[in-house]
C-alpha positions, 0 to 999 in steps of 0.5 A: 458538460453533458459530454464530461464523464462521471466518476465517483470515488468511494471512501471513508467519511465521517460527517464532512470529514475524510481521510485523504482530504489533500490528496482527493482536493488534487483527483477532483482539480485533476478531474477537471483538467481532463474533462471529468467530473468526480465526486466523494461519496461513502457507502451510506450516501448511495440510493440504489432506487433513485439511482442517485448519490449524495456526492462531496465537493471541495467548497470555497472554504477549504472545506467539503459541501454535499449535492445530488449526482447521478449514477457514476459511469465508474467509480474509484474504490478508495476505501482503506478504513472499512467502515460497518456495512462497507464489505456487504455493499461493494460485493453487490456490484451497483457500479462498474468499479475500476478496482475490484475487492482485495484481500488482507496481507496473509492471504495475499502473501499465501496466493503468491506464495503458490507461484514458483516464479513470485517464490523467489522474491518473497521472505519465508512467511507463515502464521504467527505462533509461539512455534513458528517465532522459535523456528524463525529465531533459529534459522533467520539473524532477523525476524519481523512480527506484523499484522496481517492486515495492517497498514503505515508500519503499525504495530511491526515489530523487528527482532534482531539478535544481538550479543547477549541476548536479543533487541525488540524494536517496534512502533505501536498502534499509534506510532510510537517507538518502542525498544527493548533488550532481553537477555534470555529466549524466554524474556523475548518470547513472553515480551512477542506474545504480549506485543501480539496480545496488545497490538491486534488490530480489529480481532486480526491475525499476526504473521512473523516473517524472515527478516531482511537486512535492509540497511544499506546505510549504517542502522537506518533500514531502508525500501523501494516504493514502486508504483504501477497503474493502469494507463488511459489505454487500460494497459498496466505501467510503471509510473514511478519509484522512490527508495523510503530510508528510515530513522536510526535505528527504527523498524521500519521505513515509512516516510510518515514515521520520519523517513526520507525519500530519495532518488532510486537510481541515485541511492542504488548507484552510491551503493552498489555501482552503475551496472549492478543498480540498472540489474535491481532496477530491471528486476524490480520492473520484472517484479512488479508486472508479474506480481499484478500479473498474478493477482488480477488473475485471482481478484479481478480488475484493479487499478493500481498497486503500491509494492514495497521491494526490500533490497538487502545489503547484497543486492537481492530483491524481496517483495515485502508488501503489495498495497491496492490503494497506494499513497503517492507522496513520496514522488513529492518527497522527492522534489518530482511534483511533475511525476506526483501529478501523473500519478494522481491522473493516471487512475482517472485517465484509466477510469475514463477509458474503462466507461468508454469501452464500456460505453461502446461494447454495451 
């Protein structure tokens, strides 16, 4: 045991309640496997003068129970609801993380739009305003209107236009579906603004965006979540991808909102043919390592990146989104319970590797 290395996972709590209880049950068996020893812990649990942590365990009940742990040799940063004191916490760097602090989706998307290279595969983006939806009315069939620093498909709204006016679909705050149709500019601008109004996200900003047409089945939208991480040898990997397709006529994809996951190279040949999908799938590989390429450039360490690709109706590619603290569940959506596994491992496989070299450079 005194050899097992330590790693604790920073996150949500509220009592003994956490966010990703199933997923965190699979990191610490997962720990284990490995000969690892890893913990939960929030902000608040941390006693920088001890050098100890009031840690969380999976007890026998199906539940979670607290012990003293002493100071992790890395810890996870797995924070995706910040709570007060989060922020000014992590930037005083009491341990050595594997992730570094990120950013929210519009300055994300403004740094990579600064690269010739990553320009190529990103939609036209900039801040909302009246001005800028009338510009994206004009120029784009479609336009997206989101939050730039939301998360799951929350408050996105998809305009399209249509004959006779224009079609509003959407899913609040809480996920529901909502669907209007206007017949004028006028009628659209005022229902956006409202949307805006009603679906900011703690005092957060909205984007609009180009939109893309993504369905490549008959009004279902549909996008490819790829998962690159870090391996146990501190080098970045593709570990998997699956392609998300969305309910009728929805705006989004996200397998939570009732989307399916299906087998990328399965789906691509069905729609585009055998030559013309290993070209995507070669592209969307050259894609996600110049992406986390760039933007360890600008943040530091990371670990691991979720990117969600658009891939339209001609076979483009488009890089929609990049998530530092993906979820994984779409390997199970899939029927890939071997690949789901690997991805649950790789970020401690990393981790355990970092506080070696650590350990032997210090």
């Amino acid at each position: 045991m005194a050899n097992r290395k330590l790693i604790g996972i920073l996150t949500w709590r509220e009592g003994t309640t956490f966010k990703e209880p199933k997923y965190f049950r699979n990191l610490i068996n997962q720990g284990k496997e490995l000969g690892a020893s890893v913990f939960l812990f929030s902000h608040r649990d941390v006693f920088v003068k001890q050098r100890r942590v009031r840690g969380y365990v999976p007890d026998k009940q199906g539940g979670w129970r607290s012990k003293w742990f002493r100071w992790p040799e890395v810890v996870i940063d797995r924070c995706r609801t910040r709570q007060p004191g989060y922020l000014s916490f992590r930037r005083k760097k009491h341990f050595l993380y594997a992730n570094s602090v990120f950013s929210n989706k519009w300055n994300i998307t403004e740094y990579l739009w600064t690269d010739k290279t990553m320009r190529k595969w990103m939609p036209r983006t900039e801040f909302y305003s009246e001005k800028a939806l009338q510009a994206y009315i004009e120029d784009f069939p479609i336009v997206y209107v989101k939050p730039g620093n939301g998360t799951g498909g929350r408050s996105v709204l998809k305009i399209s236009k249509i004959k006779g006016g224009f079609l509003l679909i959407g899913r609040n705050k809480n996920l529901q579906h909502k669907k209007w149709q206007v017949t004028s500019r006028d009628a659209m601008v005022q229902r956006v603004n409202l949307w805006v109004d009603q679906e900011q996200i703690r005092n957060g900003h909205f984007m609009v965006q180009q939109g893309l047409d993504l369905e490549l089945q008959p009004d279902r939208p549909s996008d490819t979540r790829l998962l690159i991480q870090k391996d146990q040898q501190g080098k970045w990997s593709i570990t998997g991808l699956g392609v998300r397709v969305g309910v009728l006529n929805s705006a989004t994809s996200n397998l939570h909102n009732g989307g399916r996951a299906t087998d990328f190279t399965i789906f691509m040949n069905n729609r585009f043919g055998e030559v013309k999908s290993k070209r995507i799938l070669h592209e969307c590989h050259e894609l996600a390592y110049y992406t986390v390429q760039k933007l360890e450039e600008k943040y530091g360490r990371m670990l691991e990146f979720g990117l969600d690709i658009g891939i339209d109706t001609s076979g483009q590619i488009w890089l929609i989104e990049v998530n530092p603290k993906p979820g994984r569940d779409i390997f199970l959506g899939m029927g890939k319970a071997k690949l789901y596994t690997k991805a649950v491992r790789n970020p401690l496989a990393y981790a355990m590797w970092l506080a070696e070299t650590q350990k032997n450079n210090s």
